[in-house]
PDB file of N, H, CA, C and O in Angstrom:
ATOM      1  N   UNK A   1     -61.154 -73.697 -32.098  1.00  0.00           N
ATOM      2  CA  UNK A   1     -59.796 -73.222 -32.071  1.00  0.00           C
ATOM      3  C   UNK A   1     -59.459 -72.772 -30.646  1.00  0.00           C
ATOM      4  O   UNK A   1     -60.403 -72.462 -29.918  1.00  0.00           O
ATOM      5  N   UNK A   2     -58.173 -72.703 -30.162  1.00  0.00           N
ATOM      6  H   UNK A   2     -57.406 -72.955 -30.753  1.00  0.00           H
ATOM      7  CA  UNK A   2     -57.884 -72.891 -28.789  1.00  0.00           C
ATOM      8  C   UNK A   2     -57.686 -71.418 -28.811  1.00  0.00           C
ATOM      9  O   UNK A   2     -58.309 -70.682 -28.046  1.00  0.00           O
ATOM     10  N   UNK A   3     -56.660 -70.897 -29.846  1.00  0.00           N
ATOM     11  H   UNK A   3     -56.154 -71.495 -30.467  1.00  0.00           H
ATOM     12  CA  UNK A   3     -56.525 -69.754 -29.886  1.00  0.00           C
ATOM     13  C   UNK A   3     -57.237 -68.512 -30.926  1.00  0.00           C
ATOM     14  O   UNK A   3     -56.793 -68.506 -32.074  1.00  0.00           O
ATOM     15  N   UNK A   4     -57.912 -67.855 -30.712  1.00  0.00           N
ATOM     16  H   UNK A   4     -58.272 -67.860 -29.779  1.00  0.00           H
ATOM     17  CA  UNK A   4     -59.035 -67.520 -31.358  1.00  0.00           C
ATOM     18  C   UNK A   4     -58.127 -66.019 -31.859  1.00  0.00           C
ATOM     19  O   UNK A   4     -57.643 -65.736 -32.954  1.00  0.00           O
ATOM     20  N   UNK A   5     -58.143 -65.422 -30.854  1.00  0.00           N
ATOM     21  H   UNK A   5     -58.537 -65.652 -29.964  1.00  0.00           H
ATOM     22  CA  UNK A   5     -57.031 -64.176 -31.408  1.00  0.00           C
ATOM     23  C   UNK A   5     -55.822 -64.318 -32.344  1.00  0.00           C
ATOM     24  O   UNK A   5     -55.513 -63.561 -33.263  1.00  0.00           O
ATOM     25  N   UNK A   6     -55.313 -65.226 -32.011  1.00  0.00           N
ATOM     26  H   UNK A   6     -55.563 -65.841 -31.264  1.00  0.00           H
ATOM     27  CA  UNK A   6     -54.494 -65.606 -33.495  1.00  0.00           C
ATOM     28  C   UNK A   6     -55.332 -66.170 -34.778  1.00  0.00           C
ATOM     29  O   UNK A   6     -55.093 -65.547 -35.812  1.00  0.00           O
ATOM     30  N   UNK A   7     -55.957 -66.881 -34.857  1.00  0.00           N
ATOM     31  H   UNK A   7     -56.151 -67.387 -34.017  1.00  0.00           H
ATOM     32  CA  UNK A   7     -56.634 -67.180 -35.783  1.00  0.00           C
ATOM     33  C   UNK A   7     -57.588 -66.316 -36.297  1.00  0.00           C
ATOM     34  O   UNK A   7     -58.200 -66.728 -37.282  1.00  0.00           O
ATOM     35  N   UNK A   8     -57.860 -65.220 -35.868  1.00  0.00           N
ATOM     36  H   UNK A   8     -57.363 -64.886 -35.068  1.00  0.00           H
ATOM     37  CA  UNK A   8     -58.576 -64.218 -36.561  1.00  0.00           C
ATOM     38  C   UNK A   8     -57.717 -63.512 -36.709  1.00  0.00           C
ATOM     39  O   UNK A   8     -57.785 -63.016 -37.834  1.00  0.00           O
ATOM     40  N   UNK A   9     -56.782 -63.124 -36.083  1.00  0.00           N
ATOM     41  H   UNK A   9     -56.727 -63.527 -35.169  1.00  0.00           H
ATOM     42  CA  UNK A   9     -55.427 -62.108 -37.203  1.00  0.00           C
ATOM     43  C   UNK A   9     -54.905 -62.733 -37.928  1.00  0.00           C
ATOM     44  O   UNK A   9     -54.527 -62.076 -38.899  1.00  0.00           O
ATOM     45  N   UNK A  10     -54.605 -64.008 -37.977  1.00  0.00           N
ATOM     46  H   UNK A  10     -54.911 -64.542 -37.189  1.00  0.00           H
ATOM     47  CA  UNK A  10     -53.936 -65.122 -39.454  1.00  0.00           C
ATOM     48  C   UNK A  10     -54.951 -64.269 -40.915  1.00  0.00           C
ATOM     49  O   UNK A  10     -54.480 -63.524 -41.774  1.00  0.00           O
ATOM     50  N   UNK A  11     -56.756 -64.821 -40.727  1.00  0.00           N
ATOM     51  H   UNK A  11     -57.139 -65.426 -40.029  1.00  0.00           H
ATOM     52  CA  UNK A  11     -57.529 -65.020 -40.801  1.00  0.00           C
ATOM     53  C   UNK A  11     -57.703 -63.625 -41.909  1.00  0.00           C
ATOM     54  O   UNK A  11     -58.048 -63.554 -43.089  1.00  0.00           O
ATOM     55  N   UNK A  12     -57.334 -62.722 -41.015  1.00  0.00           N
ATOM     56  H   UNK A  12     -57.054 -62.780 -40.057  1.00  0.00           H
ATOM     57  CA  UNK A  12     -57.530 -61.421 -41.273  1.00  0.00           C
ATOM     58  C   UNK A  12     -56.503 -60.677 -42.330  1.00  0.00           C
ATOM     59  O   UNK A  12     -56.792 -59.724 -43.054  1.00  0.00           O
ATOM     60  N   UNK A  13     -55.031 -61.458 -42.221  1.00  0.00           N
ATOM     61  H   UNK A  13     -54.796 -62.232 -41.633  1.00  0.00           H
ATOM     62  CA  UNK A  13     -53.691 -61.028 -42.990  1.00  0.00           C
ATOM     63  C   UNK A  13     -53.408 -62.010 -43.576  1.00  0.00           C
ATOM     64  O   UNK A  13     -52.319 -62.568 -43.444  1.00  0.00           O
ATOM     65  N   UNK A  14     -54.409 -62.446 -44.400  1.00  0.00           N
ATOM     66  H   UNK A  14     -55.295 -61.994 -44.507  1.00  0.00           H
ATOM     67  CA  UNK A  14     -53.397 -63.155 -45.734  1.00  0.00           C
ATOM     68  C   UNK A  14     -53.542 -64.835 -45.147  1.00  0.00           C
ATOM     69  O   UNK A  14     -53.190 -65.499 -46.122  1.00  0.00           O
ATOM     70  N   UNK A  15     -53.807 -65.564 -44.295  1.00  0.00           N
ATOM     71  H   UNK A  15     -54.092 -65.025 -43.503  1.00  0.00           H
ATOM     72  CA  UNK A  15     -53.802 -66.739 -43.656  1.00  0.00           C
ATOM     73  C   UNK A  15     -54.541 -67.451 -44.289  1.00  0.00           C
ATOM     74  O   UNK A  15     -55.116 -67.030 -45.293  1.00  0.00           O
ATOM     75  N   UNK A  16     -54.744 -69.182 -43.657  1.00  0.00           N
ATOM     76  H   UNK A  16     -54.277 -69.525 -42.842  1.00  0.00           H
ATOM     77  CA  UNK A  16     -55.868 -70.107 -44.015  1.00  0.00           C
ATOM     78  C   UNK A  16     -56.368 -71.031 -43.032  1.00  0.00           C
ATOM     79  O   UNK A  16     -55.639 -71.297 -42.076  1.00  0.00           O
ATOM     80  N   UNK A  17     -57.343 -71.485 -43.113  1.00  0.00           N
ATOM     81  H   UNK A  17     -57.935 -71.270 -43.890  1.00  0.00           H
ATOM     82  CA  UNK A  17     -57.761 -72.735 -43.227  1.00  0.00           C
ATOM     83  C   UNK A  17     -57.688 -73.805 -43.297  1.00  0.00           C
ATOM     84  O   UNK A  17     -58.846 -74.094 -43.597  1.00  0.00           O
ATOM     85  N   UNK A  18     -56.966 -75.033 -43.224  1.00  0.00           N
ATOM     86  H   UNK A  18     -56.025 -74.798 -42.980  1.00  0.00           H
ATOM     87  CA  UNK A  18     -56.682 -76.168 -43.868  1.00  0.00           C
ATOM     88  C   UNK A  18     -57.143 -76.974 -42.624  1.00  0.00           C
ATOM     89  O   UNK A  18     -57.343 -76.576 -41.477  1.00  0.00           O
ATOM     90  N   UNK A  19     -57.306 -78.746 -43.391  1.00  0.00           N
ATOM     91  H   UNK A  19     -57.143 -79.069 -44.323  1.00  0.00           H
ATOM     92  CA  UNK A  19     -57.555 -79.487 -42.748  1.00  0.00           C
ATOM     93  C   UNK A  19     -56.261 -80.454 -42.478  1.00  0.00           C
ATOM     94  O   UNK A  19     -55.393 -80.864 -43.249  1.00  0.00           O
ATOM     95  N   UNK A  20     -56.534 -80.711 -40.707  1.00  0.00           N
ATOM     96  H   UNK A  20     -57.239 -80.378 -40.081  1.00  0.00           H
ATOM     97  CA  UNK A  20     -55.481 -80.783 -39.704  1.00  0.00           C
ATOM     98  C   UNK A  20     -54.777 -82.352 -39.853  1.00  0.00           C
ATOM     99  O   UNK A  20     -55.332 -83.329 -39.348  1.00  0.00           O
ATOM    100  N   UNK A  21     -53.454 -82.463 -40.628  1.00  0.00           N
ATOM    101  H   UNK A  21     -53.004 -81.670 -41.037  1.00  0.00           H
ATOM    102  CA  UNK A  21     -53.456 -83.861 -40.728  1.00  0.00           C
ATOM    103  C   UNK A  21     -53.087 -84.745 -39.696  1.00  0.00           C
ATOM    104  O   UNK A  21     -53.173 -85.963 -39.857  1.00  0.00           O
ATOM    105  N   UNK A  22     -52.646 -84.191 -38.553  1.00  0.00           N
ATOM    106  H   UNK A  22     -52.576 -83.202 -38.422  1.00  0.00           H
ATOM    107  CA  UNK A  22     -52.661 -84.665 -37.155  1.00  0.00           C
ATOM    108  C   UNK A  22     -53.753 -85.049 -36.332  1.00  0.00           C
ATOM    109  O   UNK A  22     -53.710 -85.653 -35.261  1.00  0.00           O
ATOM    110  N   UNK A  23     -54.977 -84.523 -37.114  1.00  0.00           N
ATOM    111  H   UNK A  23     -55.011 -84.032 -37.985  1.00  0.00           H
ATOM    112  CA  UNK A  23     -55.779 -84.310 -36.012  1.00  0.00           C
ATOM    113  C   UNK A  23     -57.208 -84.815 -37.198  1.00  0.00           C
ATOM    114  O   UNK A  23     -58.027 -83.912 -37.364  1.00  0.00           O
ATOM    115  N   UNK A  24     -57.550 -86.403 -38.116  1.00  0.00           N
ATOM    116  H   UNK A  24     -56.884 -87.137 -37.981  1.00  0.00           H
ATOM    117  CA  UNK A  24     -58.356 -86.270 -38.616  1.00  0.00           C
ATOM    118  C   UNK A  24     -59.996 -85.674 -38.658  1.00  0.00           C
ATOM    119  O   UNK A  24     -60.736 -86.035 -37.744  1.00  0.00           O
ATOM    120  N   UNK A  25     -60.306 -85.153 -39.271  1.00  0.00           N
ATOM    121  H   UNK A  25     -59.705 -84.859 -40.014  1.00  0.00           H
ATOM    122  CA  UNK A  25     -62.121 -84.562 -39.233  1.00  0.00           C
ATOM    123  C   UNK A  25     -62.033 -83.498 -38.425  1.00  0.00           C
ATOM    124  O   UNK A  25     -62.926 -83.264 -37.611  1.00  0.00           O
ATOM    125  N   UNK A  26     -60.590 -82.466 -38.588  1.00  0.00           N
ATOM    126  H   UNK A  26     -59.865 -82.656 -39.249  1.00  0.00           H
ATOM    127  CA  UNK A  26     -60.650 -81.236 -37.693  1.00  0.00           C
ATOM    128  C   UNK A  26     -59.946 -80.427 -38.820  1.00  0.00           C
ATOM    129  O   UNK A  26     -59.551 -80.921 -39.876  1.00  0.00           O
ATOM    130  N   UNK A  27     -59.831 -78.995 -38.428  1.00  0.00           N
ATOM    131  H   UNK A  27     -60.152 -78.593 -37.570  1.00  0.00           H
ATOM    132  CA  UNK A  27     -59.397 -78.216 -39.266  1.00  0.00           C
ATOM    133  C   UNK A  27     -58.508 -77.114 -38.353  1.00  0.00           C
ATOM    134  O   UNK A  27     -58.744 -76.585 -37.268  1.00  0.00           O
ATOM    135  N   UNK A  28     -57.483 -77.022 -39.202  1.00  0.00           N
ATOM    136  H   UNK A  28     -57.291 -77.452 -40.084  1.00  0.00           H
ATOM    137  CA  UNK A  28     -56.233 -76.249 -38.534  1.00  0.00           C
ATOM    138  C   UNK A  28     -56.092 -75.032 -39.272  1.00  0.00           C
ATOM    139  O   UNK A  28     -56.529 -74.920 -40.418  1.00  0.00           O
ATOM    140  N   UNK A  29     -55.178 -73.624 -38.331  1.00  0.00           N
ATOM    141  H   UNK A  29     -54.823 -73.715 -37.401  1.00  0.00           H
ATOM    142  CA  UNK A  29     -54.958 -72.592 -39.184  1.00  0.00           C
ATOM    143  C   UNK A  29     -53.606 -72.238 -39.068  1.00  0.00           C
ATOM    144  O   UNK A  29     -52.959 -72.611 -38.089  1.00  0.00           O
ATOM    145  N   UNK A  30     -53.023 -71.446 -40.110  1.00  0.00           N
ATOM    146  H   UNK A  30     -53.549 -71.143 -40.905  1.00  0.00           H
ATOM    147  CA  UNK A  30     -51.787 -71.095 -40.825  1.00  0.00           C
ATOM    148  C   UNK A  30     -51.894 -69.931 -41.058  1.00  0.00           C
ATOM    149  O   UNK A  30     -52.998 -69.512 -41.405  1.00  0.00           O
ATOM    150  N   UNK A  31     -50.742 -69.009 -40.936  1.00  0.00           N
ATOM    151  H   UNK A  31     -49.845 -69.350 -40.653  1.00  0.00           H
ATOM    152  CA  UNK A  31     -50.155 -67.537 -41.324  1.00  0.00           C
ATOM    153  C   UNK A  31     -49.718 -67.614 -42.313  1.00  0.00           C
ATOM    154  O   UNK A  31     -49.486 -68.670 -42.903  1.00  0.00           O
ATOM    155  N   UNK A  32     -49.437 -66.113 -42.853  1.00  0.00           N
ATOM    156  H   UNK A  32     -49.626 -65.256 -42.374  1.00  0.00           H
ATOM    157  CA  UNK A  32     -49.219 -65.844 -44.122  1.00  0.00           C
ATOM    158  C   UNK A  32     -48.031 -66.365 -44.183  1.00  0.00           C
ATOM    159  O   UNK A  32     -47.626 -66.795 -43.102  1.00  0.00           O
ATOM    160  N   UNK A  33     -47.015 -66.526 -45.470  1.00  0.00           N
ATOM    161  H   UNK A  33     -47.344 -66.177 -46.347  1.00  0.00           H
ATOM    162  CA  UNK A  33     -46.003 -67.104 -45.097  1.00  0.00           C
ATOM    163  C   UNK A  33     -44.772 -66.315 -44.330  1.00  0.00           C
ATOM    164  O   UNK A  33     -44.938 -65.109 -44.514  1.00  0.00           O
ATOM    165  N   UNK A  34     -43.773 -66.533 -43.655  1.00  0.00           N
ATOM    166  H   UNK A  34     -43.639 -67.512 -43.506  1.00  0.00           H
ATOM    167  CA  UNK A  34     -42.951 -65.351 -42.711  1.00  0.00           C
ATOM    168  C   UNK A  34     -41.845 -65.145 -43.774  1.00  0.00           C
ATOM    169  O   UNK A  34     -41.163 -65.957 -44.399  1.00  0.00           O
ATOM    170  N   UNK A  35     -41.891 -63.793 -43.777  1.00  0.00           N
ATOM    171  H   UNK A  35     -42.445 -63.133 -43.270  1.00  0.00           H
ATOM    172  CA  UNK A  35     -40.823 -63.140 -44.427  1.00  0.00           C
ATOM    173  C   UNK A  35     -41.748 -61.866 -45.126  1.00  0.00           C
ATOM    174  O   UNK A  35     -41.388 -60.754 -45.511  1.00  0.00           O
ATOM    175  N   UNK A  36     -43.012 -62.483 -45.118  1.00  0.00           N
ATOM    176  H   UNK A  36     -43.305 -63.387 -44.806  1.00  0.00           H
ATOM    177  CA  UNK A  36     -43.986 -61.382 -45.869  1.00  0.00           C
ATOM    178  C   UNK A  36     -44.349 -60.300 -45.541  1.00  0.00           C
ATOM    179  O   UNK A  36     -43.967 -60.349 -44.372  1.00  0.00           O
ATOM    180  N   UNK A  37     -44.952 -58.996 -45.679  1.00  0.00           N
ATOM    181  H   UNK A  37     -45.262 -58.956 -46.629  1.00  0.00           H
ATOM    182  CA  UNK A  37     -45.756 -58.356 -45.006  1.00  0.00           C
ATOM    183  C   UNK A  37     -47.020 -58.417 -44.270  1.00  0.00           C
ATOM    184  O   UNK A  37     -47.325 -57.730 -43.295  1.00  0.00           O
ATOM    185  N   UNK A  38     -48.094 -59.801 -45.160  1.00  0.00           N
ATOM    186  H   UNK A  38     -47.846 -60.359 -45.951  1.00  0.00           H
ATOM    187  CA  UNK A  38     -49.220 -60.475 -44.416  1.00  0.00           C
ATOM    188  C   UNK A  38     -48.593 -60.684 -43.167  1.00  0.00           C
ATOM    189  O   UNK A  38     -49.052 -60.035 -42.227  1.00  0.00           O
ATOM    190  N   UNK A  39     -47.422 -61.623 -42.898  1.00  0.00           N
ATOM    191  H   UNK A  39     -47.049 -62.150 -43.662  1.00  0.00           H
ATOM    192  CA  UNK A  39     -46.809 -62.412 -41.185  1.00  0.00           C
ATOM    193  C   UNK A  39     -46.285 -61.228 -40.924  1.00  0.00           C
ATOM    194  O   UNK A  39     -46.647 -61.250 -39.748  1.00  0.00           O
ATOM    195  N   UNK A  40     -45.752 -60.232 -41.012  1.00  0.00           N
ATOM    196  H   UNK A  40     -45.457 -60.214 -41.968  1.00  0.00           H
ATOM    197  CA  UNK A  40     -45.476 -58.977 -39.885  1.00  0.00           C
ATOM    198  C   UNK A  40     -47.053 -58.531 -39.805  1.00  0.00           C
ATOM    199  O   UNK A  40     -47.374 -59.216 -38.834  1.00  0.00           O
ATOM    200  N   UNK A  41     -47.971 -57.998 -40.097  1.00  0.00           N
ATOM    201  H   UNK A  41     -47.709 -57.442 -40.886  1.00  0.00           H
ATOM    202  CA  UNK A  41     -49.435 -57.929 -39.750  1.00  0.00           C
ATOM    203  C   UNK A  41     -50.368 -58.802 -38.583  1.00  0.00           C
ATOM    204  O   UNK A  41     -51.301 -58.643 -37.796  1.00  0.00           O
ATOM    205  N   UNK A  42     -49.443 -59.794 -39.057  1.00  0.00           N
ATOM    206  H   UNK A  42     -48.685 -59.923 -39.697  1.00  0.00           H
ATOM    207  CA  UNK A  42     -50.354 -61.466 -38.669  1.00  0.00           C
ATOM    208  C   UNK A  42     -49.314 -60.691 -37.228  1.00  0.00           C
ATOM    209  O   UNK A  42     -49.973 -60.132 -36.351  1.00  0.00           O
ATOM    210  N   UNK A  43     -48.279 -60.702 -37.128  1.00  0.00           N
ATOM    211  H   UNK A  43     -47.744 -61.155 -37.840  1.00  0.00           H
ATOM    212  CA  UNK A  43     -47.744 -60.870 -35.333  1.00  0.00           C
ATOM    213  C   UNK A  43     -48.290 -59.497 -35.226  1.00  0.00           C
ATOM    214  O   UNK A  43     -49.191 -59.613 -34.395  1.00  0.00           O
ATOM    215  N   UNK A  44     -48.235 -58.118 -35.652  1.00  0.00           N
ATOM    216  H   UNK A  44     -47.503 -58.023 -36.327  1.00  0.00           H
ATOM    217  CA  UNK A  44     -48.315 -57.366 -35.067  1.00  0.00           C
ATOM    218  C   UNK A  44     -49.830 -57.155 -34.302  1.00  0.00           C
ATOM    219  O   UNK A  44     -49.951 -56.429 -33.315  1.00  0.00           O
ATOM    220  N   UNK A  45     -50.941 -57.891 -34.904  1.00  0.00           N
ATOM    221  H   UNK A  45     -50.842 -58.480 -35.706  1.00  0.00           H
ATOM    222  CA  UNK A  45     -51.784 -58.252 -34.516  1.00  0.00           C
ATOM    223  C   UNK A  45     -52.050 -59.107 -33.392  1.00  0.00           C
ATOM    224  O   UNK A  45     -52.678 -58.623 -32.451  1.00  0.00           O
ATOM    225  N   UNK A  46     -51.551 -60.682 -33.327  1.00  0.00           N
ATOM    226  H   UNK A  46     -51.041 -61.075 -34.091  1.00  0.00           H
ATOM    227  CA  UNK A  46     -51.624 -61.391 -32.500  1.00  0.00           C
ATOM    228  C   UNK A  46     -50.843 -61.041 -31.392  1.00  0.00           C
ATOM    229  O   UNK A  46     -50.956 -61.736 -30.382  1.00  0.00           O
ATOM    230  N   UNK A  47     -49.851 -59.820 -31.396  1.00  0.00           N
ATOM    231  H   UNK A  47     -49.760 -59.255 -32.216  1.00  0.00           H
ATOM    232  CA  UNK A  47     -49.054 -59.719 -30.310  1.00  0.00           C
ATOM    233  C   UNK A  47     -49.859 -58.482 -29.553  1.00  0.00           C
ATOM    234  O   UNK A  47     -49.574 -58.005 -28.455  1.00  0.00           O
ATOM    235  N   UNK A  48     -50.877 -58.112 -30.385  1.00  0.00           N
ATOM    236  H   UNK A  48     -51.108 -58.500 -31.277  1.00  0.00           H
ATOM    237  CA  UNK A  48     -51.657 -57.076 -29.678  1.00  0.00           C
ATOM    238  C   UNK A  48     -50.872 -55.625 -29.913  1.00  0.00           C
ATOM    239  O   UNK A  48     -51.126 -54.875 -28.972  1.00  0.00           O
ATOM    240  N   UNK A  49     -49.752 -54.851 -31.166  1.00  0.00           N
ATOM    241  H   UNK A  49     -49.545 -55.461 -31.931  1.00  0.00           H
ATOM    242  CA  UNK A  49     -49.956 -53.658 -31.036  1.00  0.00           C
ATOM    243  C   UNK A  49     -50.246 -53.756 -32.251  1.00  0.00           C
ATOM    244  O   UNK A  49     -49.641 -53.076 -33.079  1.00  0.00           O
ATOM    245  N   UNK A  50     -51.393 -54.765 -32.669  1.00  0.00           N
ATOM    246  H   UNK A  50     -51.885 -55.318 -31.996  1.00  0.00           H
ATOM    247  CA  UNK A  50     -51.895 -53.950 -33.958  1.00  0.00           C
ATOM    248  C   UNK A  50     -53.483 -53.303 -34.087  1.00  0.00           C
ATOM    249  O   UNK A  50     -54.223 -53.034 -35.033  1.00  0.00           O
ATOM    250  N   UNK A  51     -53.590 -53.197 -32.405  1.00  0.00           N
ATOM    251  H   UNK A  51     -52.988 -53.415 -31.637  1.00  0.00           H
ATOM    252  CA  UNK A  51     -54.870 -52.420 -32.267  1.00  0.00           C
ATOM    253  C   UNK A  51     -55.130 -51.073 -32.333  1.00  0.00           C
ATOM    254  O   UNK A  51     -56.279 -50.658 -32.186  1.00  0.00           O
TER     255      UNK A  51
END
C-alpha cells in the first residue's frame, strides 16, 4: 500500500479490504462509508488530529 497511514485508519474505523479490480492479483482499501461516524474517524485520523 502506497499509503499506509490511511489504510490503517480505514483499517482501524470500520474500513476494508477488497480485491483491486483495476489492478488484477492486488488488493485495494476502502473507508467506512461517508456520511458515517466510522468516515469522520477514518479522516480525523488520516488527517492526523486523531492522535
Amino acid at each position: 500500500m502506497r499509503d499506509q497511514r490511511s489504510c490503517n485508519c480505514a483499517l482501524s474505523n470500520g474500513g476494508r479490504v477488497i480485491d483491486d479490480p483495476a489492478r488484477p492479483g492486488r488488493k485495494a482499501w476502502r473507508s467506512a462509508k461517508v456520511g458515517t461516524a466510522a468516515h469522520m474517524a477514518f479522516m480525523n485520523c488520516s488527517n492526523g488530529s486523531g492522535r
